[in-house]
Structures are given as structure tokens and as C-alpha cells.
VMD Tcl script that draws the C-alpha trace (Angstrom):
set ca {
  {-41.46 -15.17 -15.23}
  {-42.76 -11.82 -14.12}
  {-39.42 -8.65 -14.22}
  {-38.85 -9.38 -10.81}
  {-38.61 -13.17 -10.90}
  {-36.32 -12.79 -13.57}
  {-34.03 -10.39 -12.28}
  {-33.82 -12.42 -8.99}
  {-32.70 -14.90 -10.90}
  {-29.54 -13.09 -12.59}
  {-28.72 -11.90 -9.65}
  {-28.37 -15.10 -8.46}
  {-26.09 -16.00 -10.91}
  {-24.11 -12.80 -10.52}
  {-23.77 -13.48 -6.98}
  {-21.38 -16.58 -7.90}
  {-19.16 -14.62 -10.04}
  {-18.00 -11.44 -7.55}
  {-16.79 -11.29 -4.65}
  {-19.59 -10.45 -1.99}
  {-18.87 -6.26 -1.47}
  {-18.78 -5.64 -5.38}
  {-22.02 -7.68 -5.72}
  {-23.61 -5.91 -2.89}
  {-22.53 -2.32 -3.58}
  {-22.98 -2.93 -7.07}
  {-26.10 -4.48 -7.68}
  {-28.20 -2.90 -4.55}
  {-31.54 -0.71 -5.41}
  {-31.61 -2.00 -9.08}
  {-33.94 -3.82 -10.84}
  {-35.27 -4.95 -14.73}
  {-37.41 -2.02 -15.41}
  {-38.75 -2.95 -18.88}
  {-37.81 -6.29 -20.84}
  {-38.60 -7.96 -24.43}
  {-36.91 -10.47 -26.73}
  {-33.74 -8.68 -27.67}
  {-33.29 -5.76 -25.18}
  {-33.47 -5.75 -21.29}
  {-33.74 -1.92 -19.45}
  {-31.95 -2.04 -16.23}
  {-33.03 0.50 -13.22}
  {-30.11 2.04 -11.30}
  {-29.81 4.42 -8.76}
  {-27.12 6.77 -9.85}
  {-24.97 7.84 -13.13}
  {-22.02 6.34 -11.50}
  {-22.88 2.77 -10.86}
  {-24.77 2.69 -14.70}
  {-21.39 4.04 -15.94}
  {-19.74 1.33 -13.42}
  {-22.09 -2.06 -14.31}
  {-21.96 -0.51 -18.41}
  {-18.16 -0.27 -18.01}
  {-16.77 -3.94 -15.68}
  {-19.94 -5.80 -15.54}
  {-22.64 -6.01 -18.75}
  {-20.96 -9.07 -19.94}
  {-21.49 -10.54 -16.60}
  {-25.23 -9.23 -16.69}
  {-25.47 -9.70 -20.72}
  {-24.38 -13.58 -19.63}
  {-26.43 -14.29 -16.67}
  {-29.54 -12.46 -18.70}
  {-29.10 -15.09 -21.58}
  {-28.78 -18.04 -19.32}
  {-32.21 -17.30 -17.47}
  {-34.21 -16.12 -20.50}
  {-32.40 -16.22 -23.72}
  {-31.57 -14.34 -26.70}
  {-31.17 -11.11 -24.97}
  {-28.22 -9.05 -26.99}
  {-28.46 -5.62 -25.72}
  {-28.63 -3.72 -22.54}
  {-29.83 -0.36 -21.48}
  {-30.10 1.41 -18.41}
  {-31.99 3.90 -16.85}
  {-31.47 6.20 -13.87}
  {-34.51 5.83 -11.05}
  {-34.80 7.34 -7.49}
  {-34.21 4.56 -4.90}
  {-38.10 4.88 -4.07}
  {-39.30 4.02 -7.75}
  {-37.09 0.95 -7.80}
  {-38.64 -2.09 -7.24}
  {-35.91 -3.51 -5.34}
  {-34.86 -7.30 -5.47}
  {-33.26 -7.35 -1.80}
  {-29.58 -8.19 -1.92}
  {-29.02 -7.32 2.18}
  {-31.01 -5.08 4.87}
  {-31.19 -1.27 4.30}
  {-28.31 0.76 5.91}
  {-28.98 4.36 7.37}
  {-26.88 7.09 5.78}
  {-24.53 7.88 9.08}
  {-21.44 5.96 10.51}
  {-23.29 2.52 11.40}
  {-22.91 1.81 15.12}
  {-20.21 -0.83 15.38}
  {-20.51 -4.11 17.63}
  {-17.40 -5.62 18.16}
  {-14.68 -5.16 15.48}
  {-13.93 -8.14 13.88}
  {-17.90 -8.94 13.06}
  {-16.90 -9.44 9.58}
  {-14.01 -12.44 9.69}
  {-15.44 -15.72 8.28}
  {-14.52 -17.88 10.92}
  {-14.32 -20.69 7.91}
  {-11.03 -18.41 6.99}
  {-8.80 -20.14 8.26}
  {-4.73 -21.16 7.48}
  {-5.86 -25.04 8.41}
  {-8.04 -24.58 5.63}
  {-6.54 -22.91 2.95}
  {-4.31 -25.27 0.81}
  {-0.70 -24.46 0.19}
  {0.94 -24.52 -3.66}
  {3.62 -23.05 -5.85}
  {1.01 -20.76 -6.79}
  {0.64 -18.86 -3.65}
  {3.06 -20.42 -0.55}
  {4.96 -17.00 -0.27}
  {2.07 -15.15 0.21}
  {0.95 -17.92 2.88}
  {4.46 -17.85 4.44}
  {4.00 -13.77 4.94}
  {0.93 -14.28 6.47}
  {1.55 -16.86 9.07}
  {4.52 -13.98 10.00}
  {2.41 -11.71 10.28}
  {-0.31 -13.64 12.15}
  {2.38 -14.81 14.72}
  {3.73 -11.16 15.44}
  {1.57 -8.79 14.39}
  {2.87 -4.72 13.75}
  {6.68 -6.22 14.17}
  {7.00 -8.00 10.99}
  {6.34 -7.30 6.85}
  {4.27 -4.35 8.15}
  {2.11 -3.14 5.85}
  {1.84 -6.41 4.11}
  {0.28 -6.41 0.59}
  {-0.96 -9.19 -0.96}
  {-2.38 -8.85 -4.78}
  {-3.66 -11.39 -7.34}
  {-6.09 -12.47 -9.58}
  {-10.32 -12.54 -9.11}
  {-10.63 -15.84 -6.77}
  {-7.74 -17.14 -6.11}
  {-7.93 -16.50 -2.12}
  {-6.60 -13.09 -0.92}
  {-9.65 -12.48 1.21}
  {-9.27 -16.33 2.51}
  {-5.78 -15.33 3.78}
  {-6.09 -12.14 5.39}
  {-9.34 -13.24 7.02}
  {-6.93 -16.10 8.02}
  {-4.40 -13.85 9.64}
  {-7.58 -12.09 11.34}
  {-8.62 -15.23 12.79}
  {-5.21 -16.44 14.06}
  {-4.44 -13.22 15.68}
  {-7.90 -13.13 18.01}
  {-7.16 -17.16 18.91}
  {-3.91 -16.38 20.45}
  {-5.25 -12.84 21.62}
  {-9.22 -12.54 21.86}
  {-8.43 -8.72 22.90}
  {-7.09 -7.65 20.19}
  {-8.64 -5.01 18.52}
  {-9.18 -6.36 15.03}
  {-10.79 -4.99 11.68}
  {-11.41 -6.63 8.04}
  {-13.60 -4.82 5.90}
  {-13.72 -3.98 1.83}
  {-12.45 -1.01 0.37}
  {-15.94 -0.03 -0.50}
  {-16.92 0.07 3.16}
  {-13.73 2.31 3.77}
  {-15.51 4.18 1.11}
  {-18.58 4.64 2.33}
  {-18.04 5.01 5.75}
  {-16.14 8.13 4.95}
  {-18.70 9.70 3.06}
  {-21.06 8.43 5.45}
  {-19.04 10.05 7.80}
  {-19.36 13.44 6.03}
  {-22.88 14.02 5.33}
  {-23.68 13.09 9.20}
  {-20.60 15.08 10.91}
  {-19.31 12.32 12.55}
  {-15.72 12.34 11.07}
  {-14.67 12.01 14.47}
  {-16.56 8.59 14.79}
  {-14.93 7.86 11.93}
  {-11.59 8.32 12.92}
  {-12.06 6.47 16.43}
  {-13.26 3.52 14.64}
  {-10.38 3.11 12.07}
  {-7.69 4.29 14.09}
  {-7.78 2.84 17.23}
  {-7.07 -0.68 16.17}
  {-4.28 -3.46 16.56}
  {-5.19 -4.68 13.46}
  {-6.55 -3.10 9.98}
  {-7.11 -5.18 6.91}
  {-8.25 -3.86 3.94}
  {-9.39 -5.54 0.81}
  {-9.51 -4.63 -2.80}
  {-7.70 -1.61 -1.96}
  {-7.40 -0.60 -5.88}
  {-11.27 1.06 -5.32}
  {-9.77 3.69 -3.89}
  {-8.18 4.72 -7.14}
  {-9.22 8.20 -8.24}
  {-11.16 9.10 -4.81}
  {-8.99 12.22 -3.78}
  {-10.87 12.74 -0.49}
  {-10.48 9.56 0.79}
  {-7.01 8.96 -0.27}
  {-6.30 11.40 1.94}
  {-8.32 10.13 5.16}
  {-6.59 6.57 4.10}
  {-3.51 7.99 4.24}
  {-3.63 9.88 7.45}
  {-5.65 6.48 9.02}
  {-2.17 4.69 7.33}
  {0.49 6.55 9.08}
  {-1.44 6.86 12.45}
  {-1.71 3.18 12.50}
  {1.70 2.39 11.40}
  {3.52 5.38 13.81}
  {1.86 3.14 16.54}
  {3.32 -0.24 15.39}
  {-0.17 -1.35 14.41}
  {-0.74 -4.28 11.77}
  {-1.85 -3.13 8.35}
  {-3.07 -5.62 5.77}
  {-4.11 -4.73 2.28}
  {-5.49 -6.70 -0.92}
  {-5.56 -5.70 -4.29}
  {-6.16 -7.49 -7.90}
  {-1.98 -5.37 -9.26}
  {0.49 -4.74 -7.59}
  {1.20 -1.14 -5.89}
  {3.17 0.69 -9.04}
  {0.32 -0.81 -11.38}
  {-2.54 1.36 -9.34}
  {-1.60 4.40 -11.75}
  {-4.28 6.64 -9.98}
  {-3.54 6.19 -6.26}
  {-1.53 8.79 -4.88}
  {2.61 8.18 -4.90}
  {2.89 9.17 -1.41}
  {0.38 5.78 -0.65}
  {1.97 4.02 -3.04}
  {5.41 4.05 -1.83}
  {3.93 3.62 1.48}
  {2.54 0.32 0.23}
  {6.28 -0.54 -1.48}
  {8.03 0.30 1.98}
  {6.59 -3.21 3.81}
  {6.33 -6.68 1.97}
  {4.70 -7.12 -1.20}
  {3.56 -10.70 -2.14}
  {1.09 -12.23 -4.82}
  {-0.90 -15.03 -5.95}
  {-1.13 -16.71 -9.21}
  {-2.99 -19.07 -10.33}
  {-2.98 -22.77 -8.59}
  {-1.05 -25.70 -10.80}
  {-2.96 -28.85 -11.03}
  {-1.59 -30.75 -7.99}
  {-2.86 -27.80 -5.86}
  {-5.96 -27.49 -7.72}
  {-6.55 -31.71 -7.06}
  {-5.51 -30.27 -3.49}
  {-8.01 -28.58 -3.22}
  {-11.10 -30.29 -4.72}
  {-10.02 -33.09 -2.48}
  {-10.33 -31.01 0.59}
  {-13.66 -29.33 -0.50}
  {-15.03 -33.11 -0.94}
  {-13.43 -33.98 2.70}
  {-15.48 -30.81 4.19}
  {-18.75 -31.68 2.78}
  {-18.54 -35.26 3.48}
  {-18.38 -35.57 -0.58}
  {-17.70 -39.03 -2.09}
  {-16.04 -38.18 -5.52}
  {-13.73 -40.02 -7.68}
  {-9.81 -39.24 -8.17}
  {-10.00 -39.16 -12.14}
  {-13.17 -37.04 -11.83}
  {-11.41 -34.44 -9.81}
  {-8.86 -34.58 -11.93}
  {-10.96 -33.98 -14.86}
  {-12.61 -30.80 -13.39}
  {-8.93 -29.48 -12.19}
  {-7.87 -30.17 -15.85}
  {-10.82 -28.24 -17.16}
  {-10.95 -25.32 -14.70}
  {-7.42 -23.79 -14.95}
  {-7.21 -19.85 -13.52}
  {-9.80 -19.83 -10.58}
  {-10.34 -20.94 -7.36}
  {-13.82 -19.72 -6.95}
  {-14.64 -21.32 -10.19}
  {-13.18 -24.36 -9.44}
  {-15.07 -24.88 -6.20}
  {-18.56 -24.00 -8.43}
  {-17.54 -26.55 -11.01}
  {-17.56 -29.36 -7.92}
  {-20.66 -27.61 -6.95}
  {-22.09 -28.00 -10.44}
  {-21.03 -31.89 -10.76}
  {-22.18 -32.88 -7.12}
  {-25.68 -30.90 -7.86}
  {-25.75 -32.68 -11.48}
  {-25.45 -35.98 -9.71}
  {-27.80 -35.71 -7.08}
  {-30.55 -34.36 -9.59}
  {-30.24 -37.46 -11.90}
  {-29.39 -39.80 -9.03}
  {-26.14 -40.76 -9.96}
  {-22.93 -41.11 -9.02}
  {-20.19 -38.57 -10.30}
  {-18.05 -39.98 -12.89}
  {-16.15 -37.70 -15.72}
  {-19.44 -38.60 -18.04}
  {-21.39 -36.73 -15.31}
  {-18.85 -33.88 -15.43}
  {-19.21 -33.31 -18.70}
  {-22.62 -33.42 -19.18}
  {-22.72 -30.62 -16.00}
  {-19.90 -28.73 -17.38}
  {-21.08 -28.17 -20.96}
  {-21.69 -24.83 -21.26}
  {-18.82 -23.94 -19.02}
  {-16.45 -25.64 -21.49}
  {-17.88 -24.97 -24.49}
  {-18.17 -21.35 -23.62}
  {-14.17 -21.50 -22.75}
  {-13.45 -23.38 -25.87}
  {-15.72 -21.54 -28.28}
  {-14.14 -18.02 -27.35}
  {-13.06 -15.82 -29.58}
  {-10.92 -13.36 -27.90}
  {-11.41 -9.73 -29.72}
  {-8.93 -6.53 -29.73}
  {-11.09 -4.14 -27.94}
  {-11.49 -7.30 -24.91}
  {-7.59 -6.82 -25.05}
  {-7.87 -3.37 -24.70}
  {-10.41 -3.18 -22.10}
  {-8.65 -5.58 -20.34}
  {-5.38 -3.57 -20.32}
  {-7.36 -0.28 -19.61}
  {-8.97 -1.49 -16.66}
  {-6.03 -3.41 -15.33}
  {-3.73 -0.45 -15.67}
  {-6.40 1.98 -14.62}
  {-5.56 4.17 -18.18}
  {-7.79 4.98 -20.63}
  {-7.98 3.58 -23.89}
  {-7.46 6.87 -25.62}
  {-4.14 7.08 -24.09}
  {-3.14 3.74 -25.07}
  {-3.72 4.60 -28.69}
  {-2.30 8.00 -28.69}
  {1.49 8.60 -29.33}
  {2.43 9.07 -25.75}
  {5.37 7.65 -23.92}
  {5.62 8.57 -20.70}
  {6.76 5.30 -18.72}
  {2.96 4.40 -16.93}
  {1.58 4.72 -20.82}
  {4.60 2.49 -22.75}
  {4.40 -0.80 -20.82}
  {0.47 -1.51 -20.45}
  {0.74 -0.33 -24.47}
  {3.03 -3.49 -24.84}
  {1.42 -5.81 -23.15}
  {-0.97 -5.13 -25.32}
  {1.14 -5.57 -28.29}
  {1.98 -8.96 -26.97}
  {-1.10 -10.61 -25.76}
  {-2.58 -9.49 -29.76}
  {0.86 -11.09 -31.01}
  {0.70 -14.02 -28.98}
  {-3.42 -14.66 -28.22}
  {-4.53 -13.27 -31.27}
  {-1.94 -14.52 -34.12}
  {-2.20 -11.40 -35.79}
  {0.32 -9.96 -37.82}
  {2.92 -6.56 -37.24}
  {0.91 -4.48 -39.36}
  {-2.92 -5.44 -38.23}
  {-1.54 -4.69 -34.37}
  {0.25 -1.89 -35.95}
  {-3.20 -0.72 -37.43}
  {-4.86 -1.76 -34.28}
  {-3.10 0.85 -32.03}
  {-3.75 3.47 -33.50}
  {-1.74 3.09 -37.30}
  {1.77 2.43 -35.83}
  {4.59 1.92 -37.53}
  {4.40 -1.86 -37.65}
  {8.83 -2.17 -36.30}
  {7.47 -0.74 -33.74}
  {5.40 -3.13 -33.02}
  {8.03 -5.67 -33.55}
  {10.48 -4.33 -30.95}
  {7.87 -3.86 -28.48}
  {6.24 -7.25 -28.82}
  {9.77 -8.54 -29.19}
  {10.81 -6.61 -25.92}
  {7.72 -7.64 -23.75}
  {9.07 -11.83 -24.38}
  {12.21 -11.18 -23.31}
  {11.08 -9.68 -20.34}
  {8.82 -12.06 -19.41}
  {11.39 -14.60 -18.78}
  {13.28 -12.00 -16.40}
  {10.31 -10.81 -14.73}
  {8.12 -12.61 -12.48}
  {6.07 -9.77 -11.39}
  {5.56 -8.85 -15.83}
  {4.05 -12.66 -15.99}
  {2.14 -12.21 -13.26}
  {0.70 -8.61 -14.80}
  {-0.23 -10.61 -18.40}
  {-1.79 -13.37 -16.43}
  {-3.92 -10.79 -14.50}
  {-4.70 -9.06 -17.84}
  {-5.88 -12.36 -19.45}
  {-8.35 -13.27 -16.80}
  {-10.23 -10.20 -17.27}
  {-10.13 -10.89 -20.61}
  {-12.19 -13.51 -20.08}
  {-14.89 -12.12 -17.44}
  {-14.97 -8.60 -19.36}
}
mol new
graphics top color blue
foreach p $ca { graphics top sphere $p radius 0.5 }
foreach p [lrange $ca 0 end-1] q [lrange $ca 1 end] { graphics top cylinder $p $q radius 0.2 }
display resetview
């Protein structure tokens, strides 16, 4: 395989693994720029998305660049113009002004849909708030915020309320986009003096969703066109919808004035589906695609792919492709064989402290140094004790090697924090939820 070829192909791979807008704004105008058995040179467009792929995604790319040609254990990147990047095409090239909108909701998947999503434990209050919201839209939980894990179908729901809001009233003015495209509209915006446009086109809707919110951590500018867009929408009794992987008083570097706004309306999340709902939903994928597949078979891949939805759908994916390929039918032999590496790679993982501490640094937007330094303020203490907790209970180390690990604590201290986190687990739904979030990015860090 020539560079090309083989970047094409990890970007395929990438593209099952993120959500759409972060593999788009991500990955767009880069390419392998230089390549040999141990060390692959990445071309990107900017400091800021090398710093961004080096920073959330090399494991992804470190993963997808072993699957495709092997052996591969370090990456490097280098900063290119645009023009001297020979692009892989991920979409078609956008102009830099305020894109010239066709109707508003061009971006709900009309496959979003409440019929369609399948109701659990795991996520019926947030499916509850939605169909309220749906129904009477700007009267009730307004804003609504709805946060959870990677995959686990926040997008599906709010593109559901989208779609159930222009069936019962096509004239409704109604926008979904990604925070990103909040993002770069703005900016956009800017550098073309059209702020004006900008403004129109946000603010004169019935209906604003907004996904992945948490991107607009740390972007003063457009905090404050978000917020100003926020009020303007809600002083008019307009519906606002917004997504995000925490919960509001988790996003440390989004304003408090925006953050309170988000605590003032109805707050709901989604965890992780229990078997029965992940069965549930297997069974429906197969009754979609017209798929003939065995109870105990679905059952085996709901057993074996536990925290995501997206996964789980690309495990079925996996087994029904397996099949087909060695014409076969599916039984839980064929699983196996199809899920190998998945499992093994799940069972075989060795979980280390700085994962934990990435994973607690990105989740709680604060940075490592903090977490290791002898600060207390209240934003600082609790990530610092999750992290005491998750090395406690994930890890099996001892007091003094988590003691050592944050920085050369005293190790009691460690023992009343660690001690403190269990027993507030069992008080706090919202703390288990935090851990749970922590722990999947854990495992895709």
C-alpha cells in the first residue's frame, strides 16, 4: 500500500470510533506524510489540531495504524499548509464565510427517531424528558440537557425530538448542529463580517439543539456569542437542547453564568444499557436489516460488549460480515472467531496510572499538574479522588504506591479520600455516573 492507501484505510477505521463532527473536524486536510516500520509522520494543518489528535486521539490513530499495517509504535506529526497536504477526502471543501443555509433542519437523520430508539433503565428518564419536550416545545424542561457517555445515544434522542417536533409542525423553525459547527460558524462569521448573518441564523429559531456542547470549553469569544444566542432564545420561549459527555458543574472551563444557565432547566443522563436493553437492541437492529440471528448469539455479543451502544451495533456488524464472508450462519463459534481481537484486546488490558490520570484530566477539563499539586480548592479535590479510587479499586494498588503516585502524599490521605469517594458512591447517582464516564475514556484514551 502506497501513504495514501494506507491512510485511507485508518481513517476508515477511525470513522467507526467518533462520532461524525469530531471525525470530520478532526481528521480533515491531514494525511501520512512519511512512514516506515516503527514510526508513522502524520501531516496536519495547524498546531492546534496536532496538539488535539497528540492529546484525545493517538491511541485511536496508534490502534487503527497497527491494525492496517502493523508494528507501528510511535507517532509524529508535522505541521503542513492545507495546499501541501495530500488530502484523503473526508467531505467537500467549505468556503471560509457563513455557508448559505437551505432549510434549517438539513442536518436531522430522519432514521432518529423515538420509534426507534429502545427504552432501558439505562436511559428512560432522559427518553421521558424528551418526548416532553418534543410534545410542547419552549413550555416544558427548557433548556433541557442531556449528558452521557461516547455512544450511548444522545445525538439519537435530540435528533428524535427534532424529528417529532417538524411531524406535528413542518413550520417550525428547527436547528441541530455540533458544537464544532457553532464554533466555526462564529469564526467564520468574523473573518467575513457577517456576524449579523450569524446572528439571524441562530437566533431566529423555534428550536436550537446543540451537541457536544463541552467543545466550547475554554473558547472565551464564543462563550459569549453562545450566551447572548442562549438568553435571546430562551427570553422568547424558544426550545433549547444541549448534549454533552459531564454534566454542567463538571465543564470546569465554561463560564458560571452558562453554567447555571444550563442548571436552571432539566438535567438528565445516560448510562450505560443493562443486558436486557442491550438484547433490546441487537434484536431490533436484526429486525431493521432483515437480519436472521440467533437469541444465544445476541446474547453472547450483549454479554461481551458491555459500555457502548455504537460498539455494540459494530460487533453485530462484525458477526453478520464474518458470516457472510465464510458463508455461514452466525452462531456464538462465529462470534468469537469475528470478535477476537475485540475481546482479547478488552481482556488483555492493562489499565496504567497515567490512563487514569488522563482520563480524569480530560473528563474534568483540569490539568494533570493540578491534580498532583497540593491544591484544594473544591473543582481540584473531587476529580483528585476519583482518582484515588479508580487506582484503589481498578488498579489494586496499595495506600502508599497511590500515595506516591499523586504526587508523594501522605498515604491516610489517601485512605480517607479513597474511603470517602465509596461512601459516596452509594449516595450519589450523578458521582457513579462521573466514574463510569471516567472509565470509558480510560479505555479509548
Amino acid at each position: 500500500m502506497d501513504k495514501q492507501q494506507i491512510w485511507a484505510a485508518v481513517l476508515g477505521e477511525l470513522e467507526l470510533s467518533l462520532s461524525k463532527a469530531n471525525f470530520t473536524t478532526w481528521f480533515k486536510n491531514t494525511s501520512v506524510l512519511d512512514y516506515d516500520t516503527k514510526k508513522v509522520t502524520i501531516a496536519v494543518p495547524n498546531t492546534f489540531t496536532k496538539d488535539w489528535l497528540k492529546k484525545k486521539y493517538e491511541a485511536n490513530i496508534l490502534e487503527a495504524l497497527k491494525n492496517v499495517i502493523g508494528g507501528v509504535e510511535k507517532i509524529e506529526y508535522e505541521v503542513k499548509s492545507p495546499m501541501e497536504i495530500k488530502e484523503v477526502k473526508l467531505h467537500t471543501e467549505t468556503k471560509q464565510e457563513l455557508p448559505e443555509e437551505k432549510p434549517l433542519n438539513y442536518s436531522i437523520n430522519p432514521r432518529y427517531t423515538f420509534e426507534s430508539f429502545i427504552v432501558g433503565n439505562s436511559n428512560k428518564l432522559a427518553h421521558a424528558a424528551c418526548l416532553g419536550v418534543a410534545k410542547s416545545p419552549g413550555k416544558k424542561y427548557n433548556p433541557l440537557f442531556i449528558y452521557g457517555g461516547v455512544g450511548l445515544g444522545k445525538t439519537h434522542l435530540i435528533q428524535g425530538i427534532g424529528n417529532e417536533i417538524l411531524q406535528q409542525s413542518p413550520k417550525k423553525k428547527v436547528l441541530y448542529i455540533p458544537s464544532e459547527k457553532f464554533v466555526n460558524d462564529f469564526i467564520a462569521s468574523i473573518s467575513s463580517q457577517r456576524t449579523n448573518d450569524f446572528k439571524n441564523k441562530y437566533r431566529n429559531v423555534d428550536v436550537l439543539m446543540i451537541d457536544d456542547i463541552q467543545f466550547l470549553a475554554g473558547k472565551e469569544s464564543t462563550q459569549e456569542e453562545f450566551f447572548h444566542t442562549f438568553n435571546t432564545l430562551y427570553e422568547l420561549n424558544k426550545q433549547i437542547v444541549l448534549s454533552s459527555d459531564r454534566p454542567p458543574r463538571a465543564l470546569n472551563t465554561l463560564e458560571e453564568r452558562i453554567r447555571s444557565r444550563f442548571e436552571g432547566g432539566m438535567i438528565v443522563d445516560i448510562q450505560a444499557p443493562d443486558l436486557e436493553t442491550r438484547i433490546a437492541i441487537l434484536s431490533a437492529k436484526c429486525k431493521s436489516k432483515d437480519i436472521k440471528m440467533p437469541i444465544e448469539v445476541m446474547e453472547f455479543i450483549a454479554q461481551s460488549i458491555q459500555q457502548n451502544v455504537r460498539e455494540l451495533e459494530g460487533a453485530l456488524t462484525r458477526v453478520v460480515a464474518y458470516s457472510e464472508l465464510n458463508n455461514t450462519s452466525p452462531s456464538i463459534e462465529v462470534a468469537k472467531s469475528s470478535l477476537e481481537t475485540v475481546l482479547s484486546r478488552s481482556k488483555n488490558r492493562t489499565i496504567k496510572i497515567q490512563e487514569v490520570l488522563d482520563a480524569v484530566s480530560i473528563s474534568f477539563d483540569i490539568r494533570i499538574k493540578d491534580l498532583l499539586s497540593p491544591k484544594r480548592n473544591k473543582e481540584i479535590v473531587l476529580p483528585r479522588q476519583i482518582i484515588m479510587y479508580l487506582l484503589r479499586e481498578d488498579l489494586h494498588l496499595s495506600f502508599p504506591q497511590i500515595a506516591k503516585a499523586l504526587g508523594g502524599r501522605d498515604h491516610t490521605t489517601i485512605m480517607h479520600g479513597y474511603r470517602k469517594m465509596k461512601n459516596l458512591i452509594k449516595e450519589k447517582d450523578t458521582l457513579r455516573h462521573d466514574i463510569d464516564a471516567v472509565k470509558d475514556k480510560i479505555y479509548t484514551i
